[in-house]
C-alpha positions as CSV (number, residue, x, y, z in Angstrom):
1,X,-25.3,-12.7,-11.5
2,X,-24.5,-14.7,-14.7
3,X,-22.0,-17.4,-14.6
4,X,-19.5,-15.9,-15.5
5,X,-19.3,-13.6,-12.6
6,X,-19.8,-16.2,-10.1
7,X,-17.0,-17.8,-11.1
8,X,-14.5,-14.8,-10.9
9,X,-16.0,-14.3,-7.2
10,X,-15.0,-17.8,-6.6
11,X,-11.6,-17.5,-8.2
12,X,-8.7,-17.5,-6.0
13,X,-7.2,-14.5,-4.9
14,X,-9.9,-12.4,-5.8
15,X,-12.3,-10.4,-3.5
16,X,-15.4,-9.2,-4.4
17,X,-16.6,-5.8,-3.6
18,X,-18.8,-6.7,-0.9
19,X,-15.6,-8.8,0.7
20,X,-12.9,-5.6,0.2
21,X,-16.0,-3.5,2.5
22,X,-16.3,-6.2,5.0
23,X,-12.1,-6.2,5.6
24,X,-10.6,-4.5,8.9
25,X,-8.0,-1.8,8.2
26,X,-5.6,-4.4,9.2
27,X,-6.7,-6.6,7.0
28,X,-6.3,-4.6,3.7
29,X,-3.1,-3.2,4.7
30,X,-1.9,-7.3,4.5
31,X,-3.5,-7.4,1.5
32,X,-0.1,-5.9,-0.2
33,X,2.1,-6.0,2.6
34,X,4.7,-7.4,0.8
35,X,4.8,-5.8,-2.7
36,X,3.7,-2.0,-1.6
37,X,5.2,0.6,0.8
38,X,3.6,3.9,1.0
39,X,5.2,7.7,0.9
40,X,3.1,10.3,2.7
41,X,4.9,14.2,3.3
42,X,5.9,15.0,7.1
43,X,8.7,17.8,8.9
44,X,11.5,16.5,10.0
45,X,13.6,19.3,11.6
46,X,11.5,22.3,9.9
47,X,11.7,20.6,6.5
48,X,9.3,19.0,4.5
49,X,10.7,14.9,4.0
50,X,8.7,12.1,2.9
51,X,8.4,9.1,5.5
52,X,7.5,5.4,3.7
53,X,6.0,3.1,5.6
54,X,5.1,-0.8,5.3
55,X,1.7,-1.2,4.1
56,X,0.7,-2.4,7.7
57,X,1.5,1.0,8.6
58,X,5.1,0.2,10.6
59,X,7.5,3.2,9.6
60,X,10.5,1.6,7.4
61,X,12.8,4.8,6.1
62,X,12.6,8.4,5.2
63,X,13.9,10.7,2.1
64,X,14.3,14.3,1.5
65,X,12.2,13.8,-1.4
66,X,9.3,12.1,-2.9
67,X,10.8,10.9,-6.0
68,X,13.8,9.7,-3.5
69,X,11.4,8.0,-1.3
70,X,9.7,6.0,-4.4
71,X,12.8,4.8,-5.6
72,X,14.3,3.7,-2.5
73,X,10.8,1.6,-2.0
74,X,11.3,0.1,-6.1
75,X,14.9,-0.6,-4.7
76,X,13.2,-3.0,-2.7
77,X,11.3,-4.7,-5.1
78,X,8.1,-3.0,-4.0
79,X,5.9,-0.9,-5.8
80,X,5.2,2.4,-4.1
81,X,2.0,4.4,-3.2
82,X,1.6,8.0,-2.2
83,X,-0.8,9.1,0.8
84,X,-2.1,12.7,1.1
């Protein structure tokens, strides 16, 4: 490791690769808890909707659409993320 990257490991705010494998799933989900939701496809009464959900996981709304769902997250001031 040169000097150069042992100073951006040591920056702050940053995690190294071996640090992001070494998180819990909790853990990375707070990572950008407040600044991305995600969208992921589900039925709701026989048709397909798209639920968004906090990065920590906790359910937060619903749309009939994808495109619907993203915008209602940037409406927000958060940046959406799809889940397949």
């Amino acid at each position: 490791m040169n000097d150069h990257d042992h100073q951006a490991d040591e920056a702050p705010g940053f995690l190294s690769s071996q640090a992001l494998r070494s998180l819990s799933n909790r853990d990375f989900a707070r990572l950008g808890a407040d600044h991305v939701a995600y969208l992921r496809p589900v039925v709701m009464n026989g048709a397909v909707a798209f639920s968004i959900h906090a990065a920590d996981g906790t359910p937060i709304g619903a749309a009939p659409s994808a495109s619907l769902a993203a915008a209602a997250i940037r409406q927000h001031d958060m940046e959406p993320a799809s889940v397949h």
